[in-house]
C-alpha positions as CSV (number, residue, x, y, z in Angstrom):
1,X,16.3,-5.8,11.6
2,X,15.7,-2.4,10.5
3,X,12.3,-3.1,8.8
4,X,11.0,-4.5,11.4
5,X,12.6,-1.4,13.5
6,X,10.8,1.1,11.5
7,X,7.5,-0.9,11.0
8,X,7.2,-0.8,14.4
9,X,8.3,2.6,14.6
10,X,5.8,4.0,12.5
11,X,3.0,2.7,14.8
12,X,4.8,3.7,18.2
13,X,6.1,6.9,17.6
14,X,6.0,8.1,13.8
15,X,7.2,11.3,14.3
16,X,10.2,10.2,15.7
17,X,10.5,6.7,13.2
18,X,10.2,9.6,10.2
19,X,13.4,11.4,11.4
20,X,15.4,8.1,12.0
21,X,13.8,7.2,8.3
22,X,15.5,10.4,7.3
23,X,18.5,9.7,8.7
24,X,19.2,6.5,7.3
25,X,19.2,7.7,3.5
26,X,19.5,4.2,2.3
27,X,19.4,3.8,-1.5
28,X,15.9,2.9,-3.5
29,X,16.7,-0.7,-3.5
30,X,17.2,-1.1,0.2
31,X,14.3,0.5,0.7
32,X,12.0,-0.9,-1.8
33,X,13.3,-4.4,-2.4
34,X,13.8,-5.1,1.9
35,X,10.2,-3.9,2.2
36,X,7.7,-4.4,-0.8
37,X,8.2,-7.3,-2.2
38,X,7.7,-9.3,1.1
39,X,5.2,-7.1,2.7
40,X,2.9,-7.6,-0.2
41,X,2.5,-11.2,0.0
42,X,0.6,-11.2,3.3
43,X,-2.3,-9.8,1.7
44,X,-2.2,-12.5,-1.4
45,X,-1.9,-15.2,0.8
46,X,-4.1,-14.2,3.1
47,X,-6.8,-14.0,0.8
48,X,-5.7,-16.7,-1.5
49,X,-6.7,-18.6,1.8
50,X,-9.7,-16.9,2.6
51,X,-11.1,-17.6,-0.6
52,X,-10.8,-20.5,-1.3
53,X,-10.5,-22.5,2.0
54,X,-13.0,-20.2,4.0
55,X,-15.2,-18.0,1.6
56,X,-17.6,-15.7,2.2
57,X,-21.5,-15.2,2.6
58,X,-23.8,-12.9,0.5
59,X,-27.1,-12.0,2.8
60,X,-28.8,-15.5,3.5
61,X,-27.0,-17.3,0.4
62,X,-25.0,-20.0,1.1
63,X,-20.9,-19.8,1.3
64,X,-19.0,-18.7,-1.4
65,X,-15.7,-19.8,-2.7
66,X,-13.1,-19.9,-5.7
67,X,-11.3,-22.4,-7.4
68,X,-7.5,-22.3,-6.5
69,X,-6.8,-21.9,-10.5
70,X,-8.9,-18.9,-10.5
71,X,-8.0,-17.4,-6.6
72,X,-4.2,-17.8,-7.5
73,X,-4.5,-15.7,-11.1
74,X,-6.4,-13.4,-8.9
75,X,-4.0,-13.0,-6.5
76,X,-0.6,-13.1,-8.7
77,X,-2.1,-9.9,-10.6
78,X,-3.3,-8.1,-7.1
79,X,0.4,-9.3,-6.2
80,X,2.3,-7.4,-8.9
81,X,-0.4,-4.6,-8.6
82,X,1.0,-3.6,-5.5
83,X,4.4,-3.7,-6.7
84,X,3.4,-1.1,-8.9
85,X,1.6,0.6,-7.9
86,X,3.9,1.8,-4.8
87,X,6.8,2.3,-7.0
88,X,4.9,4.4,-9.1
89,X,3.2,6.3,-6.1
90,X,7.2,7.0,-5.1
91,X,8.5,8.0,-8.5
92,X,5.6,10.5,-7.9
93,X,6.6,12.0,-4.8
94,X,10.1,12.6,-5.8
95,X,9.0,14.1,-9.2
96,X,6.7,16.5,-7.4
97,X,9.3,17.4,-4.7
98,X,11.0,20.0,-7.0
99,X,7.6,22.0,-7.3
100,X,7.5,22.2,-3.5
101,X,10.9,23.6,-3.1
102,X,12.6,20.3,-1.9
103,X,16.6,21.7,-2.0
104,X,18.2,17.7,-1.3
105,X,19.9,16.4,-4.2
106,X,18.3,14.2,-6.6
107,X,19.3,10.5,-5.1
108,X,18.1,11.7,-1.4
109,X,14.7,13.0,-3.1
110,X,14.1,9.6,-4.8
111,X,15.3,7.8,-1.6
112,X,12.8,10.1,0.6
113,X,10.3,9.5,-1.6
114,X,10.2,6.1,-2.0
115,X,10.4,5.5,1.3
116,X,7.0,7.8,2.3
117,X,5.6,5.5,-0.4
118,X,6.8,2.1,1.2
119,X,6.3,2.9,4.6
120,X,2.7,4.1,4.9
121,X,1.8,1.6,2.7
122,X,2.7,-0.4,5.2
123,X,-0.6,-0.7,7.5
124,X,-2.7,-1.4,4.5
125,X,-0.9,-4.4,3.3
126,X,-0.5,-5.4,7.0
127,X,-4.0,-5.0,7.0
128,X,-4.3,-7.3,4.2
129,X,-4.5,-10.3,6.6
130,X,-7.8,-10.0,7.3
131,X,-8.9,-11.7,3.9
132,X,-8.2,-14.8,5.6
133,X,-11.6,-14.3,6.5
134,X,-13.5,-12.3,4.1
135,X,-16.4,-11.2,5.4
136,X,-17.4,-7.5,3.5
137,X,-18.1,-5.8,7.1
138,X,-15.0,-6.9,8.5
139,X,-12.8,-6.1,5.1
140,X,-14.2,-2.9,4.9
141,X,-14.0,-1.6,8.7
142,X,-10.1,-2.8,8.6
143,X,-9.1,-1.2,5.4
144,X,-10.8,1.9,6.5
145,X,-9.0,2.1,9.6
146,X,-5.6,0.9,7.4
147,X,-5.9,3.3,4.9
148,X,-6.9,6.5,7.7
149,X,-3.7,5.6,9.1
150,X,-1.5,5.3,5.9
151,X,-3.2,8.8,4.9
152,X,-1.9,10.6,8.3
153,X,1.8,8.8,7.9
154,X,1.6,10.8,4.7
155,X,0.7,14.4,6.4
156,X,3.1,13.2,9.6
157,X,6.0,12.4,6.7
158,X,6.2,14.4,4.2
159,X,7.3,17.7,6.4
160,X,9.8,15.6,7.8
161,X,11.3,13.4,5.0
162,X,11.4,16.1,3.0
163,X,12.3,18.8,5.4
164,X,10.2,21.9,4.3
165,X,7.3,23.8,6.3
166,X,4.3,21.9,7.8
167,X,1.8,24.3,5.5
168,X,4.0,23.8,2.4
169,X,4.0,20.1,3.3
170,X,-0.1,19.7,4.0
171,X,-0.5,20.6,0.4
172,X,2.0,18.5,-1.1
173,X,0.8,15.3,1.1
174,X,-2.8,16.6,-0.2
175,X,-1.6,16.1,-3.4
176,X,0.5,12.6,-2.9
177,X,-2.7,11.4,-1.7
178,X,-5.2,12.4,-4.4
179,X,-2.8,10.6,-6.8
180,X,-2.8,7.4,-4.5
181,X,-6.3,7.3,-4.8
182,X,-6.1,7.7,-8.8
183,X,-3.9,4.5,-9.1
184,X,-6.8,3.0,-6.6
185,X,-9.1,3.8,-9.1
186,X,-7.1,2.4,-12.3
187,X,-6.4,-1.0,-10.6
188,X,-10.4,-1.5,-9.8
189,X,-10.7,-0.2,-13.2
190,X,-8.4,-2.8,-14.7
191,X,-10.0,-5.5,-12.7
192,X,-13.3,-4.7,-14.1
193,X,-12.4,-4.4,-17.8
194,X,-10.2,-7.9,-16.8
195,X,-12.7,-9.5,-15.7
196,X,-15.3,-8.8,-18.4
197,X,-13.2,-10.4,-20.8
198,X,-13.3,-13.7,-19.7
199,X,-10.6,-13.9,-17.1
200,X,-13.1,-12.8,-14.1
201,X,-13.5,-15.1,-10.7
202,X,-14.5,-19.0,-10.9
203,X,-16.6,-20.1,-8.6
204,X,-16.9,-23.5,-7.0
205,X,-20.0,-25.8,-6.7
């Protein structure tokens, strides 16, 4: 009940969802394990649908799909990707909240910042079920307005969860969010070098 609490929350009223957030001070596997590990299957399946049921077009080419062999190594990885890759955005925030002055004790700063790392990833994987139909334009345009959103929850959370000054707190979401675009970078990086050894997309007929 509280997920789904706060997931609304953070849409309705974030400011307000941040406090209660706050005030809940639950431990890093009640905040990780209730929300992650669920939340990131929407945009797997999604797209494990997508392409391979529905696929997409390139200009005036035909349709394109996958095979399900291929679609669901694909989406395993992208799976487990995510896992990671919000853990590892988390460990970040609370290792950097010592250089910003953060005064909690240890456990609250790994709870607080694990959950600023959970719960504005939150639109983007919700986001994620628009692969069920992956058409580029329509990806793009939804991830764009996804990933705007998940950036201000940062700015909006950061001053809050981790109760310092809103200018102290712009840099320090600044700097949460130029490492969440590093770990961007890796996975598409790993995808690449993945798929140009052999283990890239299969298309069918």
């Amino acid at each position: 009940m509280a997920m789904l609490q706060h997931t609304l929350g953070i849409f309705i009223n974030p400011h307000r969802e941040w406090e209660r957030i706050r005030s809940d001070k639950e431990s890093f596997l009640r905040v990780y394990l209730r929300h992650i590990p669920l939340l990131a299957l929407i945009p797997v399946v999604a797209a494990y649908f997508g392409v391979t049921q529905v696929g997409w077009s390139i200009g005036s080419g035909g349709v394109v799909r996958l095979t399900s062999e291929s679609a669901l190594l694909m989406c395993v990885a992208a799976y487990f990707a995510q896992l990671v890759a919000v853990y590892m955005l988390g460990e970040y925030i609370n290792w950097m909240s010592r250089s910003f002055g953060v005064e909690d004790g240890a456990d609250e700063r790994h709870f607080e910042g694990t959950a600023l790392a959970v719960y504005s990833a939150i639109p983007i994987m919700l986001a994620g079920a628009v692969l069920v139909y992956p058409e580029l334009w329509l990806v793009v345009s939804v991830y764009i307005l996804a990933g705007g959103y998940g950036v201000y929850l940062i700015y909006e959370g950061i001053p809050i969860l981790m109760n310092i000054p809103k200018e102290r707190g712009f840099i320090y979401a600044s700097s949460v969010i130029t490492v969440a675009l590093v770990l961007a970078v890796v996975v598409m990086v790993t995808t690449v070098i993945v798929w140009s050894s052999g283990a890239g997309p299969v298309y069918t007929n």
